[in-house]
FIKETI-766941 format. One line per 10 residues: number of its first residue (from 1); their letters; for each residue x, y, z of C-alpha. Coordinates in steps of 0.1 Angstrom, whole numbers, plus 5000, padded with zeros to 4 digits. Example, Ala and Ser with C-alpha at 12.3 -4.5 7.8 and 13.67 -1.06 7.14 Angstrom:
BEGIN
1 = as = 5123 4955 5078 ~ 5137 4989 5071
//
This chain:
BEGIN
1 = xxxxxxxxxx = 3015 5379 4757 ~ 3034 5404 4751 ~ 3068 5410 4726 ~ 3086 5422 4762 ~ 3082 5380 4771 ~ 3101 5374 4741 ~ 3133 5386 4757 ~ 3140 5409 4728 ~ 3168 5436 4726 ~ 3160 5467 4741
11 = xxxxxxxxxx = 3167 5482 4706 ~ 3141 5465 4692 ~ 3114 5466 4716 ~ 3119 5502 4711 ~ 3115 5501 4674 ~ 3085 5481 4682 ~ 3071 5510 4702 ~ 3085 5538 4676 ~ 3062 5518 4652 ~ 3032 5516 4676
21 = xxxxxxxxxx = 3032 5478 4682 ~ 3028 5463 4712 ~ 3014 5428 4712 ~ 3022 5395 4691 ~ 2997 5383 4669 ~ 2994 5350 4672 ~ 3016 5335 4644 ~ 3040 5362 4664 ~ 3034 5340 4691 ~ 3040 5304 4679
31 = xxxxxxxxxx = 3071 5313 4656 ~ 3092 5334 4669 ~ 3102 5313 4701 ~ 3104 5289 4681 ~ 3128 5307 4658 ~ 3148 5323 4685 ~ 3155 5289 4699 ~ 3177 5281 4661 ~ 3154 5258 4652 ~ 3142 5256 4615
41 = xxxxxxxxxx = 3105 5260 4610 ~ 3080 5258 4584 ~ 3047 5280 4593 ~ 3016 5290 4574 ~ 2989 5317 4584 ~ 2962 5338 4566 ~ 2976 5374 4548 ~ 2976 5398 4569 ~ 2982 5383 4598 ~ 3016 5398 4608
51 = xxxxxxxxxx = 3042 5371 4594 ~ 3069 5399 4583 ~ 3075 5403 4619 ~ 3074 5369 4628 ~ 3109 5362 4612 ~ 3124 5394 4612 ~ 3121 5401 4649 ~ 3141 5369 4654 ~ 3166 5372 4626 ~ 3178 5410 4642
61 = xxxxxxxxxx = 3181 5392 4680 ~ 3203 5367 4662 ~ 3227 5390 4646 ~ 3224 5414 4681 ~ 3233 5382 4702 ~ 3255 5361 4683 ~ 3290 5365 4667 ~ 3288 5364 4627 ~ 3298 5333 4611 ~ 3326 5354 4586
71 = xxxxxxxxxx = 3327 5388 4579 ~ 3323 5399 4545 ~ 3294 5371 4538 ~ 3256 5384 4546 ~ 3243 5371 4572 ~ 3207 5373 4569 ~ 3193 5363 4535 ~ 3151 5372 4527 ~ 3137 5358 4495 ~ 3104 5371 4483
81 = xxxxxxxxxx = 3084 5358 4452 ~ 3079 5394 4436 ~ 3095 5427 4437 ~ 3067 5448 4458 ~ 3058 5424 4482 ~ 3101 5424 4485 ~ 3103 5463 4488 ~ 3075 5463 4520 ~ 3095 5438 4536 ~ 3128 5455 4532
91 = xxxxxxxxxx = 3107 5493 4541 ~ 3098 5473 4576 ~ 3136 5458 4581 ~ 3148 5495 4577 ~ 3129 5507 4605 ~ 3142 5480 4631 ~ 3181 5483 4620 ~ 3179 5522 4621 ~ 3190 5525 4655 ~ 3222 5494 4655
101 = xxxxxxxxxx = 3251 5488 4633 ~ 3234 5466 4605 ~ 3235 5468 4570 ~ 3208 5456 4548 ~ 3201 5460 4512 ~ 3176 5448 4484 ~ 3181 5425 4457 ~ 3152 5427 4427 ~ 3154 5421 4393 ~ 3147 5452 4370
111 = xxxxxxxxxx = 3166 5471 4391 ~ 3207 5482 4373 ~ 3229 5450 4380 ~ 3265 5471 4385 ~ 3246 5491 4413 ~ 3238 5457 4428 ~ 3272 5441 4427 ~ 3284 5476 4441 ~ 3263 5474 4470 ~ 3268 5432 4476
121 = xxxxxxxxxx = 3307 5444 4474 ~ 3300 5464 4507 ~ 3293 5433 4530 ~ 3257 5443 4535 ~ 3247 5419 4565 ~ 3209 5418 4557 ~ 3199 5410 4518 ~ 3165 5410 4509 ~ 3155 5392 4473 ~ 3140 5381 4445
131 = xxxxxxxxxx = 3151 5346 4437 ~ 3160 5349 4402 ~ 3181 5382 4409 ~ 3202 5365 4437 ~ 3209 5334 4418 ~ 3222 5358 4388 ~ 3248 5377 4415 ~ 3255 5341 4429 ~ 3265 5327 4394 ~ 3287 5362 4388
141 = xxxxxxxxxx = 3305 5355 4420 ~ 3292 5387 4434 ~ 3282 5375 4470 ~ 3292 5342 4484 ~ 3269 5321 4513 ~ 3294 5300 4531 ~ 3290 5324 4565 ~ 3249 5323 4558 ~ 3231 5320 4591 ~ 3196 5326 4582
151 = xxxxxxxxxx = 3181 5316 4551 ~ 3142 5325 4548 ~ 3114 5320 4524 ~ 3085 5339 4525 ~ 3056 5330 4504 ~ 3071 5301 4497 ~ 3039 5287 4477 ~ 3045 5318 4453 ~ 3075 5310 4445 ~ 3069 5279 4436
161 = xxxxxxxxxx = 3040 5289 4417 ~ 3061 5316 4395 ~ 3091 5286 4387 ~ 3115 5298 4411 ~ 3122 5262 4422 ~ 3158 5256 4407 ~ 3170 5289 4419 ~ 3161 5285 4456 ~ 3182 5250 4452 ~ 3212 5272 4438
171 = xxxxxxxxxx = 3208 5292 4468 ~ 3203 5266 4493 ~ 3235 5248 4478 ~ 3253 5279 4480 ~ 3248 5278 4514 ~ 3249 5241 4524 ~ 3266 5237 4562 ~ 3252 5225 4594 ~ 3249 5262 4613 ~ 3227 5275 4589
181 = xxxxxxxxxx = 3193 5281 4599 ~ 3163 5283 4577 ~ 3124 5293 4582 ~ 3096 5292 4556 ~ 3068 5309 4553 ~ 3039 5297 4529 ~ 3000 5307 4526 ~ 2994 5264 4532 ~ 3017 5233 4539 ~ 2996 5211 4519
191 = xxxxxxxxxx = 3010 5222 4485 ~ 3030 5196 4472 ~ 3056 5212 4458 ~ 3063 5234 4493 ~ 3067 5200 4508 ~ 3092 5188 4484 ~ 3113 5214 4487 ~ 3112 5219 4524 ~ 3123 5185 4527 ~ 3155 5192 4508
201 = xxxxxxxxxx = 3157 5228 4530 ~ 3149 5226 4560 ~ 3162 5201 4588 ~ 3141 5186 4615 ~ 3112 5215 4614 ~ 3095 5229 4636 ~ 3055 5231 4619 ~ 3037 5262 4626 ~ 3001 5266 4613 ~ 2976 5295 4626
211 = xxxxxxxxxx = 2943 5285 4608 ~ 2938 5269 4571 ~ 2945 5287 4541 ~ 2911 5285 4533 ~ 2902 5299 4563 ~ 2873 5334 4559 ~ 2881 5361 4569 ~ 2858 5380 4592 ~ 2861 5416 4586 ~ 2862 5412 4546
221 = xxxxxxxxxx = 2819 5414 4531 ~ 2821 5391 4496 ~ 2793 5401 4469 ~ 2790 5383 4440 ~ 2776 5395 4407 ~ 2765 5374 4379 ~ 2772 5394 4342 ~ 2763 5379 4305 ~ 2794 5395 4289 ~ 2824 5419 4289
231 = xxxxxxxxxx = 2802 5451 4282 ~ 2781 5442 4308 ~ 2808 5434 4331 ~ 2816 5464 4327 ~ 2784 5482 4328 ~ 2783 5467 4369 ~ 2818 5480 4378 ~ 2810 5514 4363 ~ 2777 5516 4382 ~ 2798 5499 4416
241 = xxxxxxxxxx = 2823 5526 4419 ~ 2798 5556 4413 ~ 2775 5543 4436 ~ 2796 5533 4466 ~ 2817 5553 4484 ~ 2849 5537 4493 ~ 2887 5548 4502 ~ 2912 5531 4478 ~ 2900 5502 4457 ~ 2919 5477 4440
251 = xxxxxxxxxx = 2910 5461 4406 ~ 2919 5427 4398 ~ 2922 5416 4358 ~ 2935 5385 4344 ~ 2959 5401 4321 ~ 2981 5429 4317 ~ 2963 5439 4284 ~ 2932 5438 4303 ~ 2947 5457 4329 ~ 2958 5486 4308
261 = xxxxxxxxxx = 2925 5489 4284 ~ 2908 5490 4320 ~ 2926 5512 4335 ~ 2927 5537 4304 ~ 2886 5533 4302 ~ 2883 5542 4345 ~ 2903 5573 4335 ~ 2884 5584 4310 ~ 2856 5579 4331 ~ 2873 5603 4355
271 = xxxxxxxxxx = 2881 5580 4380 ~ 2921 5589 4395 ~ 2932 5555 4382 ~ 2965 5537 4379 ~ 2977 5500 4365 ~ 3004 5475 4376 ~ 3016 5445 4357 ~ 3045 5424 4360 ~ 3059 5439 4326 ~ 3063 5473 4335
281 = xxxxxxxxxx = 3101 5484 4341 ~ 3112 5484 4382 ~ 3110 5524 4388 ~ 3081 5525 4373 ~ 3063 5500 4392 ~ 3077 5514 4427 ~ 3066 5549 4413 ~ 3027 5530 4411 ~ 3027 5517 4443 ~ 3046 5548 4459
291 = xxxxxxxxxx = 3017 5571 4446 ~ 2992 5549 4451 ~ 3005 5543 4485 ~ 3004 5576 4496 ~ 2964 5584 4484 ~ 2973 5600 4446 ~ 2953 5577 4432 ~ 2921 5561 4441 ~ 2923 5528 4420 ~ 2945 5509 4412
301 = xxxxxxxxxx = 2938 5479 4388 ~ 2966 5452 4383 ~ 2976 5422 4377 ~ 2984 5389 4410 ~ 3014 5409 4415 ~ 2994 5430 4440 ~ 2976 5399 4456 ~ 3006 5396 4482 ~ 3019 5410 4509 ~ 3014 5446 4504
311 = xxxxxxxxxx = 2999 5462 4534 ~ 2978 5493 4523 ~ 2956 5500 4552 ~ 2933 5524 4535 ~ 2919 5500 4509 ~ 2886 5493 4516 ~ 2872 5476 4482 ~ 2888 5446 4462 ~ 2869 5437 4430 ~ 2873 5410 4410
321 = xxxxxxxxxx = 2872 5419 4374 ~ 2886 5386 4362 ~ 2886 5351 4389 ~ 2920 5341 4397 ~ 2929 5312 4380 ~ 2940 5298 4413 ~ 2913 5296 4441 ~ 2936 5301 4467 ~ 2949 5333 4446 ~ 2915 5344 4456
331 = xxxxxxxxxx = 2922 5348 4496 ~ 2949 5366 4488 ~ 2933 5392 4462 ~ 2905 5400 4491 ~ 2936 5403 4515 ~ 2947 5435 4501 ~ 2914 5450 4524 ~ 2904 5444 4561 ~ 2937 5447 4576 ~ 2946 5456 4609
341 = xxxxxxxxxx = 2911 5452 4624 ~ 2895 5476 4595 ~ 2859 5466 4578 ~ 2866 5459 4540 ~ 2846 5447 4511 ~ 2854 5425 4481 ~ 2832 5417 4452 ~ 2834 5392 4423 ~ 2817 5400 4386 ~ 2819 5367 4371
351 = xxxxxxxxxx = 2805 5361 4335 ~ 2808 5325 4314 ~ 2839 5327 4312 ~ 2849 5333 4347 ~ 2823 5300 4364 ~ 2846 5272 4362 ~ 2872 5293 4385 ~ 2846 5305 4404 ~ 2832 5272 4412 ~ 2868 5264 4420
361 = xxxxxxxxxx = 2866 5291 4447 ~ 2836 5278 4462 ~ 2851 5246 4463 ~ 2882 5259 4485 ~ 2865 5279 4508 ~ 2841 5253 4511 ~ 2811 5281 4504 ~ 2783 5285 4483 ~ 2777 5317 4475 ~ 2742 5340 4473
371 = xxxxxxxxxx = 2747 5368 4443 ~ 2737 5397 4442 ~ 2719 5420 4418 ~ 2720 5458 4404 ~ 2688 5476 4391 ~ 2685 5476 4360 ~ 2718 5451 4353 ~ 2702 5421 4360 ~ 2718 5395 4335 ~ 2704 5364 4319
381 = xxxxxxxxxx = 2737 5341 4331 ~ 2728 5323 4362 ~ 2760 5295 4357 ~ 2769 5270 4341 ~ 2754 5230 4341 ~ 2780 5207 4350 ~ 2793 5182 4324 ~ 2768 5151 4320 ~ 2785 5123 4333 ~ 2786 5090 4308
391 = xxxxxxxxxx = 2762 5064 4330 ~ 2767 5038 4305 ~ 2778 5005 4329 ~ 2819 4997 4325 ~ 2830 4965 4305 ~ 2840 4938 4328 ~ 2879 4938 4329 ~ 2883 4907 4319 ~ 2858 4916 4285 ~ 2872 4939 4283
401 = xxxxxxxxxx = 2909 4923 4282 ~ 2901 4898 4261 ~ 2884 4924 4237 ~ 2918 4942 4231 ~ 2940 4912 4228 ~ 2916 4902 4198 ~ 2916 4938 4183 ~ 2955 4932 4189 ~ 2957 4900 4172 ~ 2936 4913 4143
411 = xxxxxxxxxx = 2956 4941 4143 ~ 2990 4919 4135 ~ 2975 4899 4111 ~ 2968 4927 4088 ~ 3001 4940 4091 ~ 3016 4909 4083 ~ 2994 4904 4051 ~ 3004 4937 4041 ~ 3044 4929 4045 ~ 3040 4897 4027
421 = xxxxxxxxxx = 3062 4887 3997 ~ 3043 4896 3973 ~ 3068 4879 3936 ~ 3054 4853 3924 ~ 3067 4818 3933 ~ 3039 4797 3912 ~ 3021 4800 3882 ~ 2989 4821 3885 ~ 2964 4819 3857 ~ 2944 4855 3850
431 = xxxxxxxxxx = 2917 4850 3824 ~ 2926 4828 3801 ~ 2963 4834 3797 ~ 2984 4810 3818 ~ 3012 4834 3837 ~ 3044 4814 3848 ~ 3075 4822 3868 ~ 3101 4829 3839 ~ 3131 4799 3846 ~ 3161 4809 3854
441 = xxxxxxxxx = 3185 4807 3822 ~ 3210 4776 3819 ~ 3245 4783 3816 ~ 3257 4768 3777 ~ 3286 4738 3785 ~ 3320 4748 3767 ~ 3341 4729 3750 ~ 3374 4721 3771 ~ 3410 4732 3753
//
């Protein structure tokens, strides 16, 4: 198949060219037809896999082909879970409304507010955004969705994940009429929470899915290495990135303070080394990624907010300082390598601390891993046992009924015992001495007048 059977503008097909595509993938394939027919869909496929096109392809034939709903609202709203993953996506919708009359801006938060409203006051037709941003302008009156067309979600699972639940409701209220039309994207449909929401989304879907979430990749090589503790955990990475040669490698930590003391010990170690976390400031984050981007440095060690989305094509190690706490964070981390048909490795270094996650891991890709060993850094950790489980036999219910309404009933009588009256009402003798109730005095008789 090819994106000419689509029956695409001849704008876009030339964009497509101008960017040296020329064939679907295959979640290219199953979604946008369905998309182009207005229909709203809910579609899952592994990163990497060429989703960004699969919704904006159709969104730009829409506003080529059909007359806008009103004219000062945007037609086209993106939302993204975090701020690079919404800055590629917004890079890639610049290059196919270059060439037509479309507007489009980006929403993110950390970015000046004024400047924002500014820009939304200019009846931008495309908006790409962060939830939480948007739902701030929406509540400022800075944009309204009545004439909303398109509403999509990509990453949906993400956004879930980072509590940005009650803001995609404000957004899908904001926009609430029959014509609008609204796709998500999501790494799986079977998380709960995706479901929920789609339900009070989307209308009537359309399901696309192109191959489990949990689904290996083929041109990614995992290593696993066991480690005792942090020094040593260190000791292996030191000796991985001397050893092998590789293009850009990406570090992933649990933490942003382990992020920076890393990324401060790999410079000393005169490594060209950068760091990304969710609390640095907006310009400086795009500054990271810009350099980093453009081969200034050669690793980069951050945080998950580099485990989606971003396509850098000339990374060809992932390393797993820290496991993900969630194992299908994991797919996503090694993602950031083998892309477009390239060869990429990833490695794990997982120490006591990390083998519950790890065994997590295993669990969703259904794999047991083999690990691997370094000369000379061969640990004494080999895992953890699992947790004995208690064989003693279970109580029969009804024992074990009648065992708690006794405890009960035992229970109540000491608590009644302890509330009694406790005055006297009858003589009690102690020792000797005879102790009585003291009579209540008799009132004298007096005389009458």
């Amino acid at each position: 198949m090819q994106f000419t059977d689509f029956s695409l503008d001849q704008r876009l097909l030339q964009s497509l060219k101008h960017m040296g595509i020329d064939t679907p993938t295959e979640i290219q394939q199953e979604a946008i037809p369905v998309a182009l027919a207005g229909k709203d869909l809910m579609a899952s496929s592994k990163t990497g896999s060429g989703k960004t096109l699969a919704f904006l392809l159709p969104a730009m034939q829409r506003l080529i082909s059909c007359k806008a709903l009103s004219k000062r609202d945007p037609r086209v709203v993106i939302l993204l879970p975090t701020r690079e993953l919404a800055t590629q996506v917004y890079s890639q919708l610049r290059l196919l409304v270059a060439n037509t009359q479309f507007k489009a801006i980006k929403i993110l938060g950390g970015e000046n507010f004024n400047d924002q409203a500014k820009a939304l006051a200019r009846d931008p037709h495309f908006v790409v955004a962060t939830p939480g941003r948007l739902a701030d302008h929406l509540k400022q009156h800075h944009l309204h969705l009545n004439g909303l067309e398109l509403l999509i979600l990509d990453e949906a699972d993400r956004m879930l994940d980072l509590g940005f639940a009650e803001q995609l409701k404000q957004i899908n209220n904001a926009a609430d009429h029959k014509r609008r039309q609204t796709l998500m994207f999501s790494a799986t449909l079977d998380h709960g929470d995706v479901n929920e929401i789609a339900a009070e989304l989307l209308k009537n879907p359309e399901h696309v899915a192109i191959g489990a979430g949990n689904l290996e990749h083929k041109d990614i090589t995992q290593r696993i290495f066991l480690c005792d503790h942090l020094d040593h955990k260190e000791a292996i990475l030191t000796r991985i990135l001397k050893e092998e040669q590789q293009k850009q490698i990406i570090i992933f930590t649990a933490t942003r303070q382990d992020t920076d003391r890393l990324a401060k010990k790999l410079a000393d170690d005169g490594f060209k080394t950068a760091s990304l976390s969710g609390e640095l400031k907006q310009a400086a984050r795009n500054q990271i990624m810009d350099e980093f981007s453009r081969g200034m440095q050669q690793i980069l060690v951050t945080t998950d907010v580099a485990s989606r989305g971003l396509d850098l094509l000339n990374v060809s190690l992932v390393i797993n300082f820290d496991m993900p706490k969630f194992a299908e964070e994991y797919v996503h981390r090694i993602g950031r390598t083998g892309r477009a048909g390239a060869k990429g490795d990833a490695i794990s270094i997982v120490g006591p601390k990390d083998w519950v996650n790890f065994t997590q891991v295993q669990t969703f890709l259904n794999k047991t891993f083999g690990f691997s060993e370094l000369e000379g850094l061969k640990g004494k950790f080999s895992g953890l046992k699992p947790k004995a489980v208690n064989k003693r036999k279970a109580k029969p219910a009804a024992a074990a009924a009648k065992k708690k309404a006794a405890t009960a009933k035992k229970r109540s009588s000491a608590k009644a015992a302890a509330n009694r009256d406790k005055r006297f009402a009858t003589g009690v003798d102690v020792g000797d001495a005879p102790m009585l109730r003291k009579p209540k005095s008799k009132l004298q008789d007096t005389p009458e007048d």
